[in-house]
Rosetta silent file (secondary structure, phi, psi, omega in degrees, C-alpha in Angstrom):
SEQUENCE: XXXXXXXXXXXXXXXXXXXXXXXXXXXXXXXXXXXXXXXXXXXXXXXXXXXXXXXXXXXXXXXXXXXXXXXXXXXXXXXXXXXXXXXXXXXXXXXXXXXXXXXXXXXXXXXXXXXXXXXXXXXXXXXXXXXXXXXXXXXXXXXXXXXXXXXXXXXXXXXXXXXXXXXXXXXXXXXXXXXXXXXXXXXXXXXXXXXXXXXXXXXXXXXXXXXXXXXXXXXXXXXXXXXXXXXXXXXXXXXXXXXXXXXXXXXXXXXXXXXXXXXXX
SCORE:     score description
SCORE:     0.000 S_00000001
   1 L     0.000  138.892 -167.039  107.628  104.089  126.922 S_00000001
   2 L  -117.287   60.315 -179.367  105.371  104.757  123.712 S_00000001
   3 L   -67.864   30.815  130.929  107.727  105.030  120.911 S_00000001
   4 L  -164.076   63.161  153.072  105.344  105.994  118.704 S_00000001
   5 L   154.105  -99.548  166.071  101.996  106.824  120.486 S_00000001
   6 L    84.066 -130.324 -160.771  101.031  105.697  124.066 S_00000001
   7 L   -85.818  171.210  166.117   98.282  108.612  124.906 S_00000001
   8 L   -68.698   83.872  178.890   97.681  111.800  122.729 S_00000001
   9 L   -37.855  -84.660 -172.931  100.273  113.903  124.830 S_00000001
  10 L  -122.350  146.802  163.112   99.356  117.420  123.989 S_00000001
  11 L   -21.129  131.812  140.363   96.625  119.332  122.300 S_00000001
  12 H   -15.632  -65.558 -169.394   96.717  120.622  118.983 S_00000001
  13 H   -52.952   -5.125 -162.327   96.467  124.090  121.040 S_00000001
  14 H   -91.490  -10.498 -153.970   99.997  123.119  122.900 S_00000001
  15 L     2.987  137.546 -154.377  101.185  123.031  119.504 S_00000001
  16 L  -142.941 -151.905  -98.169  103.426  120.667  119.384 S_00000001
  17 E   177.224 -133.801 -136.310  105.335  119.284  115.975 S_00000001
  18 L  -115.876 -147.972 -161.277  107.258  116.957  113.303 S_00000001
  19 L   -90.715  149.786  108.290  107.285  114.096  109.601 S_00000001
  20 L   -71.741  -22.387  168.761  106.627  110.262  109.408 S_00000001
  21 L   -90.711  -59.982 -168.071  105.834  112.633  107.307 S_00000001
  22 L   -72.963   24.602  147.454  108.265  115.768  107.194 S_00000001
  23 L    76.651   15.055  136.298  110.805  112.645  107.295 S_00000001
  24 L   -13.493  -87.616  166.538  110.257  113.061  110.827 S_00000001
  25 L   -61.154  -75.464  161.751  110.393  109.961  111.465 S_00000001
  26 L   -26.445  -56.553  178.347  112.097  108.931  108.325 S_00000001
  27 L    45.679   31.504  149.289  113.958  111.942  108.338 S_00000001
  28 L   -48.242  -35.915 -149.589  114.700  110.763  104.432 S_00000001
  29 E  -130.883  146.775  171.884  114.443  114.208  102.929 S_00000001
  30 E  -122.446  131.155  171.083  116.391  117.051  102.246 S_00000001
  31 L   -90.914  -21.267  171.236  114.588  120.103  100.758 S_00000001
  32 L  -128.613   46.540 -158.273  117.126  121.690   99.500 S_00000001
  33 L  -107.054  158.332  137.674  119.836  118.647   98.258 S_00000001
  34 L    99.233  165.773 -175.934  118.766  116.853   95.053 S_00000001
  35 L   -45.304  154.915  175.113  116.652  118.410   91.833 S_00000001
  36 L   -77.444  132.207 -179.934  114.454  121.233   92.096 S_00000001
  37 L   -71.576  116.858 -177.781  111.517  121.244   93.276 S_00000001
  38 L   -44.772  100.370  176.060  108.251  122.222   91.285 S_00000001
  39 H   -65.179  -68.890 -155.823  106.476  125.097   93.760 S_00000001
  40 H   -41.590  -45.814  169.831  103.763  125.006   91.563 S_00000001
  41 H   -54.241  -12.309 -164.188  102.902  121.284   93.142 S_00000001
  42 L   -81.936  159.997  166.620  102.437  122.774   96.646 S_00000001
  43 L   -41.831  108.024  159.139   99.197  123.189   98.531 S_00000001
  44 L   -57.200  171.937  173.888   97.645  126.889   97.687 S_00000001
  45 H   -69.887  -38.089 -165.264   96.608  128.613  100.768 S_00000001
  46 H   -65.411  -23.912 -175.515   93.127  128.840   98.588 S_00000001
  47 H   -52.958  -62.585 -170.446   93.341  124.422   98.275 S_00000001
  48 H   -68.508   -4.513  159.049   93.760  124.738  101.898 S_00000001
  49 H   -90.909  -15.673 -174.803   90.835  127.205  103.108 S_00000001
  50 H   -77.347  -10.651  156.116   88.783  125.635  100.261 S_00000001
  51 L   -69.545  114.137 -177.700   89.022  121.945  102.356 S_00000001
  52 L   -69.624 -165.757 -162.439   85.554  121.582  103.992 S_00000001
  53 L  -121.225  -17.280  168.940   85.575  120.977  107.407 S_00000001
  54 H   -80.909   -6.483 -174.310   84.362  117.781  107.364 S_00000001
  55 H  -107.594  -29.491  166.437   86.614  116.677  105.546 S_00000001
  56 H   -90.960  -29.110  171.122   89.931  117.741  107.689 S_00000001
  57 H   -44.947  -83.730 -142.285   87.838  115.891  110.695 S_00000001
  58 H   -42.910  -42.288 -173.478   88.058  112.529  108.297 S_00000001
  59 H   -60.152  -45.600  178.622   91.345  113.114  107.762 S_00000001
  60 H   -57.669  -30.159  168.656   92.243  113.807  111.483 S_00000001
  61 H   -95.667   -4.371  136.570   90.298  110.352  111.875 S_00000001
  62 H   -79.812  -52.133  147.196   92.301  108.560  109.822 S_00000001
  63 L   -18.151  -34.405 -176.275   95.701  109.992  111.200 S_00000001
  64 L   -91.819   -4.397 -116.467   94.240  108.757  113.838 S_00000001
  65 L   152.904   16.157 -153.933   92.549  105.703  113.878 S_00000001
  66 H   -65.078  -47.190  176.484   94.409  104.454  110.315 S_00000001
  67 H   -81.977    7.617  170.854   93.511  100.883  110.730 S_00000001
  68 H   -94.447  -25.593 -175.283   89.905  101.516  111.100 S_00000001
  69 H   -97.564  -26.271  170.624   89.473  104.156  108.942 S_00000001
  70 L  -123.141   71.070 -170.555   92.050  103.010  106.109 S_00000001
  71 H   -77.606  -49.245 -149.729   91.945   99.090  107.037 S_00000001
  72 H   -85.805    7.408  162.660   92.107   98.187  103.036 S_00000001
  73 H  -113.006  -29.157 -172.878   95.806   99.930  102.969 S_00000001
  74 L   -71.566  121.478  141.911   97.019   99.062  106.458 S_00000001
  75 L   -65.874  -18.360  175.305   99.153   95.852  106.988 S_00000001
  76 L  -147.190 -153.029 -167.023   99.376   95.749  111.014 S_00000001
  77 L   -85.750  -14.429 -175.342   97.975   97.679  113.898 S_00000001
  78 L   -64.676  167.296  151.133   99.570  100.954  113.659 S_00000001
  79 L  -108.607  169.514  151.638   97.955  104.627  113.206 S_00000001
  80 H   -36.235  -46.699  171.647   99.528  107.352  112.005 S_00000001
  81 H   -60.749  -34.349 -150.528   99.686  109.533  115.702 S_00000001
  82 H   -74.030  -21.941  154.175  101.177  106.373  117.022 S_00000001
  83 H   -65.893  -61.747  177.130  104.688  108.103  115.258 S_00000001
  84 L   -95.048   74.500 -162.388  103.354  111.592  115.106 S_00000001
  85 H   -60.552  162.040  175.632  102.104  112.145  118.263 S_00000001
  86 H    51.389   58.712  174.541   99.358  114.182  119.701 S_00000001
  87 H    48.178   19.731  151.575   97.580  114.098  115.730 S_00000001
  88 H   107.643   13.472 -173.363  101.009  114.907  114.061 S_00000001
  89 L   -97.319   -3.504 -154.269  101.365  118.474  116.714 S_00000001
  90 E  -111.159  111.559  172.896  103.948  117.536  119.142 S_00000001
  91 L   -38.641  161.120 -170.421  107.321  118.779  118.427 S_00000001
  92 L    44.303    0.730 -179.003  110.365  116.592  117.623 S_00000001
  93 L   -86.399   31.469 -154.690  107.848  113.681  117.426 S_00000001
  94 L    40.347   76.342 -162.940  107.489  114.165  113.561 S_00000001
  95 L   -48.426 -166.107  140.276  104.931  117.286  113.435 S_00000001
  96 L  -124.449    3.868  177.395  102.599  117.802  110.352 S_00000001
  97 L   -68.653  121.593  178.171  103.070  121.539  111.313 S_00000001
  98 L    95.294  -13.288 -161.594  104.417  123.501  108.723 S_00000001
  99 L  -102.479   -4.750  164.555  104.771  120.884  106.453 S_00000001
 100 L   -62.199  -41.965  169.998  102.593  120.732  103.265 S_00000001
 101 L   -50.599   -6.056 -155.601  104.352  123.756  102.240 S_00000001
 102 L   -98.520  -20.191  164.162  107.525  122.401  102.082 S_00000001
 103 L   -70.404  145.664  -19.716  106.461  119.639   99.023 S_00000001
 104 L   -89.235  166.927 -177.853  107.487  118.757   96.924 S_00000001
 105 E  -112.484 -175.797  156.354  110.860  117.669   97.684 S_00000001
 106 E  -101.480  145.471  169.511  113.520  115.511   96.892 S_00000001
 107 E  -130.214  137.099  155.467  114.055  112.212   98.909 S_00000001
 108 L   -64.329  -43.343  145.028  116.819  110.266   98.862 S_00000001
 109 L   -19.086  -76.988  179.378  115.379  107.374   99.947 S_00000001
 110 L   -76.639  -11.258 -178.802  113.345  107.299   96.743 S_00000001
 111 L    45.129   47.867  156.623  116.014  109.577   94.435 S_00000001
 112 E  -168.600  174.486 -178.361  113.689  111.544   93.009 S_00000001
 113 E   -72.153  144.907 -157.867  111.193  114.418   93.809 S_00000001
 114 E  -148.072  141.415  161.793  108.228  113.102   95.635 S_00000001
 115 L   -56.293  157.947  160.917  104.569  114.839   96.483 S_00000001
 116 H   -95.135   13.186  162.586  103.034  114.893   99.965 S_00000001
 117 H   -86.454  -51.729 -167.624  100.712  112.210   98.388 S_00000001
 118 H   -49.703  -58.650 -167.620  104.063  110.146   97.504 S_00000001
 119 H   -40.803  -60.416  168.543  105.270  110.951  101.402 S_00000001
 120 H   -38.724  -44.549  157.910  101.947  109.670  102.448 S_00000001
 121 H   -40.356  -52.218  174.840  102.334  106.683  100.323 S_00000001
 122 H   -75.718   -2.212  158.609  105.336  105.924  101.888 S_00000001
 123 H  -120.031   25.481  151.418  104.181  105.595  105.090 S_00000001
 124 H   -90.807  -37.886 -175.551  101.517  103.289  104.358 S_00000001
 125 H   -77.172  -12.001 -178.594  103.927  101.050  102.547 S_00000001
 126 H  -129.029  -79.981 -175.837  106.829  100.956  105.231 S_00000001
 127 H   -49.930  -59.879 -177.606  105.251  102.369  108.673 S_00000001
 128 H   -77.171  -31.111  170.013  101.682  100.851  108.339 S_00000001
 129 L    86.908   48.175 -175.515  103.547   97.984  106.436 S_00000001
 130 L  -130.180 -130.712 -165.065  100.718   98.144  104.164 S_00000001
 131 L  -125.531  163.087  173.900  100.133   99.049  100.876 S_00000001
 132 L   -65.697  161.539 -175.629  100.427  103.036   99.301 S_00000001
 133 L   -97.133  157.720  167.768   97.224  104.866   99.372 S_00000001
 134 L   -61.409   65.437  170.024   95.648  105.557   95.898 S_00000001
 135 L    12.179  -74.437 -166.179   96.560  109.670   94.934 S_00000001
 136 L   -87.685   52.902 -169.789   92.577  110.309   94.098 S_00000001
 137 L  -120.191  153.904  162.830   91.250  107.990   96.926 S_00000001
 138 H   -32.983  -82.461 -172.818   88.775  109.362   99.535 S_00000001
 139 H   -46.974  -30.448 -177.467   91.449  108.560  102.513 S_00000001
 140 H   -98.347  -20.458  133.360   94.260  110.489  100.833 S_00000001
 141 H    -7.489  -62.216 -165.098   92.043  113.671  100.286 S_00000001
 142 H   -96.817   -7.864  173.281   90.961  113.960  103.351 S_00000001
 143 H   -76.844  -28.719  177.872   94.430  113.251  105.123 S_00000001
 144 H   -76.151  -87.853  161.370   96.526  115.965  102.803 S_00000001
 145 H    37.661  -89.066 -175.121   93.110  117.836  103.965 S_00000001
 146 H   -40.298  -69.085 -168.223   94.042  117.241  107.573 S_00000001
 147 H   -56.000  -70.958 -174.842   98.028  117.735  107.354 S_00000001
 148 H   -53.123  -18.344  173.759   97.575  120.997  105.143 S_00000001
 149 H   -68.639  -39.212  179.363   94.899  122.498  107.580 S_00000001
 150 H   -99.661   26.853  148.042   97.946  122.340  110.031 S_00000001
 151 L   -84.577   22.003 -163.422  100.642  123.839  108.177 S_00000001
 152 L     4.288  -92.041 -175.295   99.773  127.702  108.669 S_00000001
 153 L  -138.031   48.704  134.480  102.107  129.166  106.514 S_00000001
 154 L    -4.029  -76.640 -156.428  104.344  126.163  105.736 S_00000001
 155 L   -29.901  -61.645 -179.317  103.231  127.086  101.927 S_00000001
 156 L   -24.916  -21.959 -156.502  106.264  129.425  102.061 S_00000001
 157 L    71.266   18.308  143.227  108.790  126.763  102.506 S_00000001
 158 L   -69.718   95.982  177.719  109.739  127.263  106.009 S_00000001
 159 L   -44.152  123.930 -170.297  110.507  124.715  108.086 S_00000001
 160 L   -64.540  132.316 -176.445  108.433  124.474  111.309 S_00000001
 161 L   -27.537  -67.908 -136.990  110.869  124.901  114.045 S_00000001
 162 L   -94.455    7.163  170.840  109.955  122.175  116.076 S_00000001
 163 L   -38.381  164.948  163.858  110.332  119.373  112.503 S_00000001
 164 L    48.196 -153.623  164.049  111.809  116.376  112.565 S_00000001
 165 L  -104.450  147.299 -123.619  113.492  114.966  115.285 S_00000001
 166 L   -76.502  172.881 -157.122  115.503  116.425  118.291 S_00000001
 167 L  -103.031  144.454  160.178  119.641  116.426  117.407 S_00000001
 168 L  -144.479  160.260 -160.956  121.254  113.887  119.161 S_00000001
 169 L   -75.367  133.107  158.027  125.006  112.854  119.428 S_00000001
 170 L   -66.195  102.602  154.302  126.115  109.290  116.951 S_00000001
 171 L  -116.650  151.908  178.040  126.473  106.663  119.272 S_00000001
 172 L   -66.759  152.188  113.165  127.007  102.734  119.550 S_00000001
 173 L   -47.324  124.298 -149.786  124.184  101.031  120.767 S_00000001
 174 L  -131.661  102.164 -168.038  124.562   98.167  122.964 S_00000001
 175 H   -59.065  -45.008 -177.200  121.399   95.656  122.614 S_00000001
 176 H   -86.205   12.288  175.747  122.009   93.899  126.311 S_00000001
 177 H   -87.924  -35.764 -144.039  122.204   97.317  127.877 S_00000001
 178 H   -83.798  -83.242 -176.109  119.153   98.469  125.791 S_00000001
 179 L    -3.580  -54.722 -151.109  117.225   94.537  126.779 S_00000001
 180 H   -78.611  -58.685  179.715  118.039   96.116  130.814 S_00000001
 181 H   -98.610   59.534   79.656  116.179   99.413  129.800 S_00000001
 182 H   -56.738  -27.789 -144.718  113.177   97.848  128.113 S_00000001
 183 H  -105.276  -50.922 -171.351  112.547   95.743  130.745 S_00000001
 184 L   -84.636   -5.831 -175.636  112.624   99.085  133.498 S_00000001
 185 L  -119.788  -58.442 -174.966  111.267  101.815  131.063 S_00000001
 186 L  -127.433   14.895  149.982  109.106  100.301  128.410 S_00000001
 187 H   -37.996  -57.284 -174.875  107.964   96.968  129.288 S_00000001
 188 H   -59.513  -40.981 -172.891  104.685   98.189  131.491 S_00000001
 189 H   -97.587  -35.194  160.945  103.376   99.832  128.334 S_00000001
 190 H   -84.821    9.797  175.429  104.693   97.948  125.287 S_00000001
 191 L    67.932  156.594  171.528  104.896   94.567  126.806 S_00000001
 192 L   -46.826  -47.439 -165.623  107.807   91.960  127.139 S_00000001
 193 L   -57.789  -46.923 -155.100  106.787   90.725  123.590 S_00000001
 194 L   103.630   -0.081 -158.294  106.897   94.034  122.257 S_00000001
 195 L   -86.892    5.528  178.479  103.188   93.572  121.231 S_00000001
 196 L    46.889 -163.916  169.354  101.688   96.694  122.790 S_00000001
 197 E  -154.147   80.544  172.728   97.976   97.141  123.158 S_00000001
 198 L   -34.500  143.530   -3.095   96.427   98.175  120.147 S_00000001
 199 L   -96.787   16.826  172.665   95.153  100.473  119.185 S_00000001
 200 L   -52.423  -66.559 -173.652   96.031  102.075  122.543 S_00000001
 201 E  -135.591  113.918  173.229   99.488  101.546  123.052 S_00000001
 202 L   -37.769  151.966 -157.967  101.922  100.540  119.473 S_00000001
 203 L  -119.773   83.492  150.722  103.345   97.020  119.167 S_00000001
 204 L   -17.832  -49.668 -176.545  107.153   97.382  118.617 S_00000001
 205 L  -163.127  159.845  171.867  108.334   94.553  117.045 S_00000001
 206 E    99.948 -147.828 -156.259  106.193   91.311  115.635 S_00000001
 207 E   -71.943  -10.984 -160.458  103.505   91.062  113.275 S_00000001
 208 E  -129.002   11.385  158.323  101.621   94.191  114.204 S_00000001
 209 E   -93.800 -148.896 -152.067  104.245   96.384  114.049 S_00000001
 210 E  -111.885  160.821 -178.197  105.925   99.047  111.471 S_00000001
 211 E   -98.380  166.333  178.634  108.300   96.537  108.664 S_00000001
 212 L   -50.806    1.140  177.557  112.122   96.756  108.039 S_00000001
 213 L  -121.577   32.326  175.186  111.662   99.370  105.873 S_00000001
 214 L  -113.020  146.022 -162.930  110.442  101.949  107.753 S_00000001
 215 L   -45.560  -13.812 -161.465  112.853  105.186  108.916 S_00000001
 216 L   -92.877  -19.477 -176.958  111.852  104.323  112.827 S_00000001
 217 L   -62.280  -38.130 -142.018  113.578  100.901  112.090 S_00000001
 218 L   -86.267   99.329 -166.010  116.759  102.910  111.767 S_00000001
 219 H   -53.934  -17.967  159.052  118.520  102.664  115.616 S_00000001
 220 H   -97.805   -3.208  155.402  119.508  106.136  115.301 S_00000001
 221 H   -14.562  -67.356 -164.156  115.970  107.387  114.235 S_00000001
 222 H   -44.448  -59.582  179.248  114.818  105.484  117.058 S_00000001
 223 H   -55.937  -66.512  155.619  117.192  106.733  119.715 S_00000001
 224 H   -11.408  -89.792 -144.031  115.988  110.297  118.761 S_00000001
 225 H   -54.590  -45.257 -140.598  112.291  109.688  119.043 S_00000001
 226 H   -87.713  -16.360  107.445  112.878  107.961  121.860 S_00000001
 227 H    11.718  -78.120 -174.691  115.312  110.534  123.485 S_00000001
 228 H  -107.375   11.105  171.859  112.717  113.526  123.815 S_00000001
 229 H  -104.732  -41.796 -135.498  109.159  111.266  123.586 S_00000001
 230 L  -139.252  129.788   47.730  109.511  108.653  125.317 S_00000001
 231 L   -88.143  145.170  169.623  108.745  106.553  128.623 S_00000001
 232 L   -42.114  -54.433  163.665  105.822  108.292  127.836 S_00000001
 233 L   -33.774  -63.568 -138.442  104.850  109.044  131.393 S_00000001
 234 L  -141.953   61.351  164.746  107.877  110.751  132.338 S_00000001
 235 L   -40.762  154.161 -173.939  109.879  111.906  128.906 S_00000001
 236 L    40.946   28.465  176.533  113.443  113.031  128.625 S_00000001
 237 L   -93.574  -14.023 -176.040  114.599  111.125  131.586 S_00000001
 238 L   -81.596  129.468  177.069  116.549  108.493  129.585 S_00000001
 239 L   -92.623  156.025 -172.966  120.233  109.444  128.260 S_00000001
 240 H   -49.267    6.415 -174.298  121.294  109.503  124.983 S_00000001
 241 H  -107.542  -42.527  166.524  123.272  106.505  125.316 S_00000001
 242 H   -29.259  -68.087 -154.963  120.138  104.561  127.172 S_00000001
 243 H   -51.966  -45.687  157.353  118.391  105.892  124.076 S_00000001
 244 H   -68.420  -28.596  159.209  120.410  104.139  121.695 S_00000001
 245 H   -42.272  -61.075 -178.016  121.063  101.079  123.931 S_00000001
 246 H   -56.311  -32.755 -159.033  116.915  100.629  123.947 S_00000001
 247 H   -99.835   -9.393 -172.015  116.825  101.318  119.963 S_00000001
 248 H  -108.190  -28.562  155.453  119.544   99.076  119.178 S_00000001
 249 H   -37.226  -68.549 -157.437  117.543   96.698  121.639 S_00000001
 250 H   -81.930  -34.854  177.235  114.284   96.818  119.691 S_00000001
 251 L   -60.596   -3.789 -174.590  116.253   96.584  116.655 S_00000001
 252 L  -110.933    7.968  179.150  116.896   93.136  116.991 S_00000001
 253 L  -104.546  156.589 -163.529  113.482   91.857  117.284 S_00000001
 254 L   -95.744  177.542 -135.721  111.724   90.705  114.225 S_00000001
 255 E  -146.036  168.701  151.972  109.249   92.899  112.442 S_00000001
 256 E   -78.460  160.086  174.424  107.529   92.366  108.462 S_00000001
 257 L   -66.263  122.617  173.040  109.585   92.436  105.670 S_00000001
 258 L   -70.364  137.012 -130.969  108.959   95.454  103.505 S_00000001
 259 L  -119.973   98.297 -162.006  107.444   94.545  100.476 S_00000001
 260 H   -63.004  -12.991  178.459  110.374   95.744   97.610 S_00000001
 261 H   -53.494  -30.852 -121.988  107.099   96.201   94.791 S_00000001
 262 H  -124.004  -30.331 -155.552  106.864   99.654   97.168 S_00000001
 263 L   -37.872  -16.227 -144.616  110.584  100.457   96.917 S_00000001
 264 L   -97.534   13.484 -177.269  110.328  103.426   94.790 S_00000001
 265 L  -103.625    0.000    0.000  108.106  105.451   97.659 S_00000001
């Protein structure tokens, strides 16, 4: 089980889905609860054919690849894909499809209207458990780059079908049921420890994992992703009560501390 990355599943061309960004993961934001949102901030279509091509690669290699390519923001081992699978395409997995348009928004999390540089921020400061990226920095260029090449025509403010994560029923979670399905589902790829095998397969819980303040900490987040992504091999075989059992499981293993200087992303 990969919750958040194991292989690239599918192709860009498979198109495939939704936010660590679009709140995917997080699932923090409401577009249309909370003040109104400035259109005028969103990506033009002209930003986004005017983004070289070399330049949506870098980005696509840092989405990819985050602590090698953004090391001096990064706090563990994670990348970006390892949430937003298959380079941010794979439905219910937190796409980037569709989703530059839709910024800015308001999040609740943060209570105020936030860019898709703030969103980005916020998942270097909670998910990589690092630090926000710098708004004119090289790395966040070419990743709104990246994300905005694959929002076709997002700009509108239509939500890509396949956003966020799949609906599942509110359930308890039961940590020694979940402990029984870790050990038969997502042990072989994420290890007993939880420690994965970077940058291959995501680290779960410990030192190299995402901190307490990121939306995937949140057991029913979890149970979602984990619900239509994950064991990675052999997806949607777990039921939603497994799925929460495993996430309420994972939830009890220790993680970093989110760093409260960050809170306001």
């Amino acid at each position: 089980m990969n919750t958040l990355h194991l292989h690239h599943r599918a192709a860009h061309a498979l198109c495939f889905t939704a936010v660590l960004l679009s709140v995917a993961v997080s699932g923090c934001r409401t577009h249309t609860s909370g003040p109104a949102a400035d259109t005028s901030a969103r990506p033009s279509s002209e930003a986004v054919k005017s983004a070289s091509p070399a330049l949506i690669e870098q980005g696509k290699r840092i989405f990819d690849q985050t602590p090698v390519y953004a090391a001096a923001y990064v706090g563990n081992k994670l990348a970006c894909s390892d949430c937003h699978i298959g380079s941010g395409t794979v439905d219910f997995a937190a796409p980037m499809l569709g989703l530059a348009g839709l910024f800015p928004m308001y999040s609740k999390r943060a209570g105020h209207v936030i860019s898709l540089q703030n969103r980005i921020q916020e998942c270097f400061a909670r998910s990589e458990s690092g630090k926000p990226l710098p708004e004119e920095s090289a790395e966040m260029h070419a990743l709104v780059a990246y994300i905005s090449s694959l929002s076709g025509d997002g700009e509108k403010g239509k939500p890509y079908k396949g956003r966020g994560l799949v609906k599942i029923p509110a359930l308890d979670g039961n940590p020694a049921a979940g402990k029984v399905v870790y050990a038969a589902q997502c042990a072989a790829c994420h290890g007993k420890n939880g420690a994965g095998v970077p940058p291959v397969l995501p680290a779960l819980w410990g030192k190299d994992s995402y901190n307490n303040g990121a939306g995937i900490d949140q057991p029913a987040k979890m149970a979602a992703y984990v619900l239509h992504n994950m064991p990675q091999a052999h997806p949607g075989i777990l039921t939603p009560q497994q799925s929460y059992d495993v996430a309420a499981y994972i939830h009890t293993k220790p993680r970093p501390k989110f760093n409260e200087a960050y809170k306001s992303y």
